[in-house]
DSSP file (Angstrom, degrees, kcal/mol; ACC not computed):
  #  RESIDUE AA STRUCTURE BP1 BP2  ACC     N-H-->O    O-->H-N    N-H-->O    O-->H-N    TCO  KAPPA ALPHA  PHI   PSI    X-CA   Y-CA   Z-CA
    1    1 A X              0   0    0      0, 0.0     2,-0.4     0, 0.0    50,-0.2   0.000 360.0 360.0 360.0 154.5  123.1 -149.6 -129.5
    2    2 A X  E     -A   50   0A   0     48,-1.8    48,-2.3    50,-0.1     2,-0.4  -0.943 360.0-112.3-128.4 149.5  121.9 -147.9 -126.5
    3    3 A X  E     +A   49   0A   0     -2,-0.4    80,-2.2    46,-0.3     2,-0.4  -0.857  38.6 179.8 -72.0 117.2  119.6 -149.7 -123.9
    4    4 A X  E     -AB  48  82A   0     44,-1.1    44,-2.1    -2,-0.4     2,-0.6  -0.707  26.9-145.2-120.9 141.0  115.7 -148.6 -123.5
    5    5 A X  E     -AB  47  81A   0     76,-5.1    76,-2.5    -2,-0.4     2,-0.7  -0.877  20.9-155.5-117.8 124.9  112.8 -149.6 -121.5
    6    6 A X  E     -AB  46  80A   0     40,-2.0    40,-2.1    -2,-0.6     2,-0.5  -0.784   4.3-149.7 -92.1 122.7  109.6 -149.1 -123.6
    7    7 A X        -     0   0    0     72,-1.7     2,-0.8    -2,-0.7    38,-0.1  -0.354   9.0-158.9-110.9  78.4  106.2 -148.6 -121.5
    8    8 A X        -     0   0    0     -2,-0.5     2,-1.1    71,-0.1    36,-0.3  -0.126   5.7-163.7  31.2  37.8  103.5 -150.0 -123.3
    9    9 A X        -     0   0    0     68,-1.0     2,-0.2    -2,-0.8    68,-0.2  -0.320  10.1-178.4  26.1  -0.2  100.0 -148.4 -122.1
   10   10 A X        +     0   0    0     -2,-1.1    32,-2.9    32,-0.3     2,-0.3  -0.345   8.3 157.1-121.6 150.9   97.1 -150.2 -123.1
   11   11 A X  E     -CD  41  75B   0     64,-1.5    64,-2.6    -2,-0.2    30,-0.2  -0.931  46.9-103.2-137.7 149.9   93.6 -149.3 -122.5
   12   12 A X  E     - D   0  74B   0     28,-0.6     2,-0.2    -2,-0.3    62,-0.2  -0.293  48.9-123.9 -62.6 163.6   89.9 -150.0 -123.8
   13   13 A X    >   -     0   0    0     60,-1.5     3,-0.8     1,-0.1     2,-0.1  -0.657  45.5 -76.6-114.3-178.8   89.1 -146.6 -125.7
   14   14 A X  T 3  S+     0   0    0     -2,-0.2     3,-0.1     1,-0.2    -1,-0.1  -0.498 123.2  38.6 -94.4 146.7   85.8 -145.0 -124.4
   15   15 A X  T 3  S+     0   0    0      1,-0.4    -1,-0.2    -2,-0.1     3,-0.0  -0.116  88.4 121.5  97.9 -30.1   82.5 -146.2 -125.1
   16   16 A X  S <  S-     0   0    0     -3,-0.8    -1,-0.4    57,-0.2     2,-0.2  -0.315  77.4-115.3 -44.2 129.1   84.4 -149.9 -124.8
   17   17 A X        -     0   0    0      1,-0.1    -1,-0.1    -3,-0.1     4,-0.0  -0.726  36.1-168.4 -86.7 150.7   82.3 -151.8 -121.9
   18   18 A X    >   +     0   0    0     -2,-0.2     3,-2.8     1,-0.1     4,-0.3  -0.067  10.8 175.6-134.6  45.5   85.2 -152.1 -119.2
   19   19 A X  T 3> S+     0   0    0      1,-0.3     4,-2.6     2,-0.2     5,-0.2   0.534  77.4  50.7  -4.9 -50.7   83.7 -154.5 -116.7
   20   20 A X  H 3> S+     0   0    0      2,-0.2     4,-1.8     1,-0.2     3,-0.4   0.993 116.2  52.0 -65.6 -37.3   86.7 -154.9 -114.2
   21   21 A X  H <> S+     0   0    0     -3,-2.8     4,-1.8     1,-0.3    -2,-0.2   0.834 105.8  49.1 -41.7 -57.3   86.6 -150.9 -114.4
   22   22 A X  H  > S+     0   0    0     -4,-0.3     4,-1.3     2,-0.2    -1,-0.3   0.821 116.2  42.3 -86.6 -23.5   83.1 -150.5 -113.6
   23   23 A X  H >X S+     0   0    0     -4,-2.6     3,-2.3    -3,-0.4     4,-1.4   0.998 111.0  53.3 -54.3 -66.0   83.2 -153.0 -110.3
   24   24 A X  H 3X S+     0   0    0     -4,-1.8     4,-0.7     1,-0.3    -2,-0.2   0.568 112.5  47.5 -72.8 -31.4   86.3 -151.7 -109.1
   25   25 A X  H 3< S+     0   0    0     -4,-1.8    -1,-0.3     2,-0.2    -2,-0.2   0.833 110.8  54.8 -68.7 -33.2   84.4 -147.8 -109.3
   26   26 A X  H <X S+     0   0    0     -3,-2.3     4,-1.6    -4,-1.3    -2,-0.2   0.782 108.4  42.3 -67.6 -32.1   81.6 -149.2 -107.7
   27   27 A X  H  X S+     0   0    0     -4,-1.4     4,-1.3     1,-0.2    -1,-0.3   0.706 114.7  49.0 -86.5 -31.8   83.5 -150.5 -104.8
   28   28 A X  H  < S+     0   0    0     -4,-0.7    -1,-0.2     2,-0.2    -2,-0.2   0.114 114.5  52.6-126.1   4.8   85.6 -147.4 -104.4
   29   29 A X  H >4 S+     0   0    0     -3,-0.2     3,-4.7     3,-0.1     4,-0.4   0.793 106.2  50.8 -84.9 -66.9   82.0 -145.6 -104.7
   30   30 A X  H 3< S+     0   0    0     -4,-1.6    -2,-0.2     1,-0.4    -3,-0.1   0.824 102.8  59.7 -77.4 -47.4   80.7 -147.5 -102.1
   31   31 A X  T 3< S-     0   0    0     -4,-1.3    -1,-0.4     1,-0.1    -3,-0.1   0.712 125.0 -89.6 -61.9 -15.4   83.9 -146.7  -99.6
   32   32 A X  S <  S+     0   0    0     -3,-4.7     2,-0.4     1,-0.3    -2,-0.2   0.116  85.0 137.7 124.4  -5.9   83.1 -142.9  -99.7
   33   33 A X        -     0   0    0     -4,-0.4     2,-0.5    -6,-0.1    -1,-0.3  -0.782  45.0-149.2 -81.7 116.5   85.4 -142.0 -102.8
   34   34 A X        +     0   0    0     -2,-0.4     2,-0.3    -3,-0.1    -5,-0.1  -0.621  27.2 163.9-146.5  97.4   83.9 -139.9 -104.9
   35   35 A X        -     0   0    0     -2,-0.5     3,-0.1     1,-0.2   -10,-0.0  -0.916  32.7-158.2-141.4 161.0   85.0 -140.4 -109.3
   36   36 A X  S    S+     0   0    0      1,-0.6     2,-0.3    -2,-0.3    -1,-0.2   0.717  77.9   6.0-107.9 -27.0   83.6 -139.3 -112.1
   37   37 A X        -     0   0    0      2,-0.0    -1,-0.6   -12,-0.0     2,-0.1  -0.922  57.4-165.9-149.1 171.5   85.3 -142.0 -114.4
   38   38 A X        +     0   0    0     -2,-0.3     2,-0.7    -3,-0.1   -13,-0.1  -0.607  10.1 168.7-148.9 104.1   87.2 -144.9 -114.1
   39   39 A X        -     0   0    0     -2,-0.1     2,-0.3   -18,-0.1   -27,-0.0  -0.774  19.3-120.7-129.5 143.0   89.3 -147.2 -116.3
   40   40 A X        -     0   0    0     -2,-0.7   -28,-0.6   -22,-0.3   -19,-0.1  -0.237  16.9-157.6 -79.9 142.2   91.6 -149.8 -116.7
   41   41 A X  B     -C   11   0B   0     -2,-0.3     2,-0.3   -30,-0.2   -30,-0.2  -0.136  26.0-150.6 -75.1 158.9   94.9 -150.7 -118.0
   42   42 A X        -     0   0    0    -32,-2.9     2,-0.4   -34,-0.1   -32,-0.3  -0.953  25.6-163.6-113.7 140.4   97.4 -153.1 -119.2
   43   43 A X        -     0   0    0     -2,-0.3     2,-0.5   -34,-0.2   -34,-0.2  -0.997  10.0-170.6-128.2 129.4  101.3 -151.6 -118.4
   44   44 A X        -     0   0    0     -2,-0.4     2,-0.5   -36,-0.3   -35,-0.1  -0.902   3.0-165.2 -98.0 119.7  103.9 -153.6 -120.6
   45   45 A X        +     0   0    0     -2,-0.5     2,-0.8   -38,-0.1   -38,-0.2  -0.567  11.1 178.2-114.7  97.4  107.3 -153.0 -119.7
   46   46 A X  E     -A    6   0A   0    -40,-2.1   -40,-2.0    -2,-0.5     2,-0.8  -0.386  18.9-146.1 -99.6 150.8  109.6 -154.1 -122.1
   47   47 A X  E     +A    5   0A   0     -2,-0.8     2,-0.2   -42,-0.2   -42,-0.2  -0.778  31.9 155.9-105.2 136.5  113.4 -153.8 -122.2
   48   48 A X  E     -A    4   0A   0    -44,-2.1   -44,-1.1    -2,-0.8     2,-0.2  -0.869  39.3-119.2-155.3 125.4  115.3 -153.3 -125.4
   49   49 A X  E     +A    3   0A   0     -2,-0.2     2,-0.4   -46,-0.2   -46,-0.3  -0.361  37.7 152.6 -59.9 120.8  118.1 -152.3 -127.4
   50   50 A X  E     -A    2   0A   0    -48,-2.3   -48,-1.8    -2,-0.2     6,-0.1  -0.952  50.7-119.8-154.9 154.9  118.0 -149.5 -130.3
   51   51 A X  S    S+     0   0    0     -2,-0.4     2,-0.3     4,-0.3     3,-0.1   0.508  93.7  15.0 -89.7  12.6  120.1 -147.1 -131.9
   52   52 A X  S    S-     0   0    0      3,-0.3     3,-0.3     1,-0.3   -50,-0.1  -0.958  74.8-109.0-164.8 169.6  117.8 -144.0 -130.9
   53   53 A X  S >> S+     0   0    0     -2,-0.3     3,-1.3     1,-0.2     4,-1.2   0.896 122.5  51.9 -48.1 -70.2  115.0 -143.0 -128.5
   54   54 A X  H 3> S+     0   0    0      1,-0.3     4,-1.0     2,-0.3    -1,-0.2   0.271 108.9  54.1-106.1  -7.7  112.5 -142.8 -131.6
   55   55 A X  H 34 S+     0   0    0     -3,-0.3    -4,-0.3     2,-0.2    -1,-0.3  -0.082 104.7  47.8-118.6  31.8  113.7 -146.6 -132.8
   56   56 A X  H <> S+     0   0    0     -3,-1.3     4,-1.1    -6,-0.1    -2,-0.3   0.287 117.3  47.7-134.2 -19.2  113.0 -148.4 -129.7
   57   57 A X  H  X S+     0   0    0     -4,-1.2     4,-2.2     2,-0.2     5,-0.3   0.993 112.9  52.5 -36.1 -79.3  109.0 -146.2 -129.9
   58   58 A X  H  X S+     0   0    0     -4,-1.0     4,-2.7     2,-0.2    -3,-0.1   0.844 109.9  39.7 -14.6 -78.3  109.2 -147.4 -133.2
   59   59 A X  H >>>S+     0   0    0      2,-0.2     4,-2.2     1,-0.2     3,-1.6   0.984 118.8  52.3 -52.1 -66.8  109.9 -151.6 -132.0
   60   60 A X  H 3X5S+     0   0    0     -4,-1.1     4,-3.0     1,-0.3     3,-0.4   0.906 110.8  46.6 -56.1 -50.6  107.2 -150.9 -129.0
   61   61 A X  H 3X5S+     0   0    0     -4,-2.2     4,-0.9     1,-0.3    -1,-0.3   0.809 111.0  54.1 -60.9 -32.3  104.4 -149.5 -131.6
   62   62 A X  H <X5S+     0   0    0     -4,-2.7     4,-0.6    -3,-1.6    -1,-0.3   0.886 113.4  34.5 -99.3 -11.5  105.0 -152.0 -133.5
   63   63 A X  H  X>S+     0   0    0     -4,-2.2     5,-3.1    -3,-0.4     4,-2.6   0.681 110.9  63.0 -83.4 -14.2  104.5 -154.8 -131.0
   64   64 A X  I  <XS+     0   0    0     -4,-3.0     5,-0.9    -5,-0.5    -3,-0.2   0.879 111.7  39.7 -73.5 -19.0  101.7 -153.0 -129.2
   65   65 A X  I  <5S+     0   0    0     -4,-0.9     6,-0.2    -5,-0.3    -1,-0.2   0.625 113.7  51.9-114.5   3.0   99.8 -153.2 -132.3
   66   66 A X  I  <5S-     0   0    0     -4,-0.6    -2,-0.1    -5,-0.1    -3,-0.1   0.465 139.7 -15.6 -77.8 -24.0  100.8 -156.7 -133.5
   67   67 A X  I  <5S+     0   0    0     -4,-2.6    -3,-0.2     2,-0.1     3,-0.1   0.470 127.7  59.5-168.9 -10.3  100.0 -158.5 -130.5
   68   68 A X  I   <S+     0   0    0     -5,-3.1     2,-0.5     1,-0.2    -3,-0.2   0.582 106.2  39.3 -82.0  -7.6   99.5 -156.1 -127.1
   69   69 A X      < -     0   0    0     -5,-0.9     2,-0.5    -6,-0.3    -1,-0.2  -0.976  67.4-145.3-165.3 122.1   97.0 -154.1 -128.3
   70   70 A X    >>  -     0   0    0     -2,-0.5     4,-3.3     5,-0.1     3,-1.3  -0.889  16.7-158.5 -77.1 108.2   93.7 -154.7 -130.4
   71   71 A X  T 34 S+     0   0    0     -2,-0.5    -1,-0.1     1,-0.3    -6,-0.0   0.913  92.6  60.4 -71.4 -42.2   93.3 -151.2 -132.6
   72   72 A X  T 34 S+     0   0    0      1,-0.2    -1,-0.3    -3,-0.1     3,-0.1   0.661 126.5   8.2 -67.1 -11.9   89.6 -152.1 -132.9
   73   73 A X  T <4 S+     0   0    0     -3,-1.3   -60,-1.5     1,-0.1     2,-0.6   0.476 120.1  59.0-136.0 -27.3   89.1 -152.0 -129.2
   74   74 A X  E  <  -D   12   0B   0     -4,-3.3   -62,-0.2   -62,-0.2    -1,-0.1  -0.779  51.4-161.1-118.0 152.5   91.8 -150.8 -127.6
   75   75 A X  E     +D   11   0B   0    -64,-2.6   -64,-1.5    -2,-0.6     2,-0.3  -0.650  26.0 174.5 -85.7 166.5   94.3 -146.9 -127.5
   76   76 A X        -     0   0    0    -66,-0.2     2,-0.4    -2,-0.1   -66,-0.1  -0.846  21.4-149.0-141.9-165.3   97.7 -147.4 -126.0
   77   77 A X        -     0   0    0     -2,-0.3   -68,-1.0   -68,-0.2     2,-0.5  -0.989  12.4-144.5-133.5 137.0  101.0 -144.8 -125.7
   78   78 A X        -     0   0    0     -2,-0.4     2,-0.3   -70,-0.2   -70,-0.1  -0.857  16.3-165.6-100.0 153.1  104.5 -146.1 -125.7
   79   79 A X        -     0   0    0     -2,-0.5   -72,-1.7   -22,-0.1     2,-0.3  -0.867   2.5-160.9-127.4 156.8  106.8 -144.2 -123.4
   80   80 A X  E     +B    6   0A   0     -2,-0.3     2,-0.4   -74,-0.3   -74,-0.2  -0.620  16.6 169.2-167.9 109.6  110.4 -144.5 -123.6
   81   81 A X  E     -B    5   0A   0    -76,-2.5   -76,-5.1    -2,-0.3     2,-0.6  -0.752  41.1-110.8-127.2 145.2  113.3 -143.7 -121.2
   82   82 A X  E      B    4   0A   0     -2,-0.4   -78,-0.3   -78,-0.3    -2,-0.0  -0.722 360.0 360.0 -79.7 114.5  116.9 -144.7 -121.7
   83   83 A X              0   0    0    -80,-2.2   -79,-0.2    -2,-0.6    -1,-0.1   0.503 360.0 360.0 -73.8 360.0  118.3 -147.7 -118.8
């Protein structure tokens, strides 16, 4: 078993109203900053043991879509780098 840190992604997919998103543009409008879009995230970082790269993805997809992530509302990506 090799040690991993999985990083968990998740975001409202577009079209999604993303309230904190749309303050948080407005205010960063409002300071002179100049965006075309803005939205926000959740970053999970989880640490975990697996016997490959592609089975500790595997374990993170399957908790990002069992209880981090809502498919009906939300994308994420898992990322996945060896400790």
């Amino acid at each position: 078993m090799t040690a991993y840190t999985a990083t968990v992604t998740v975001r409202l997919k577009r079209g999604v109203l993303d309230p904190e998103a749309e303050t948080t543009k407005g205010a960063l409008e409002r300071l002179g900053f100049e965006l075309e879009d803005l939205r926000s995230a959740d970053r999970f970082e989880i640490d975990l043991e697996a016997d490959s790269a592609d089975g500790a993805r595997e374990r993170a997809s399957e908790m990002a879509e069992r209880l981090l992530a809502n498919p009906t509302i939300h994308d994420y990506d898992v990322e996945v780098a060896e400790r």
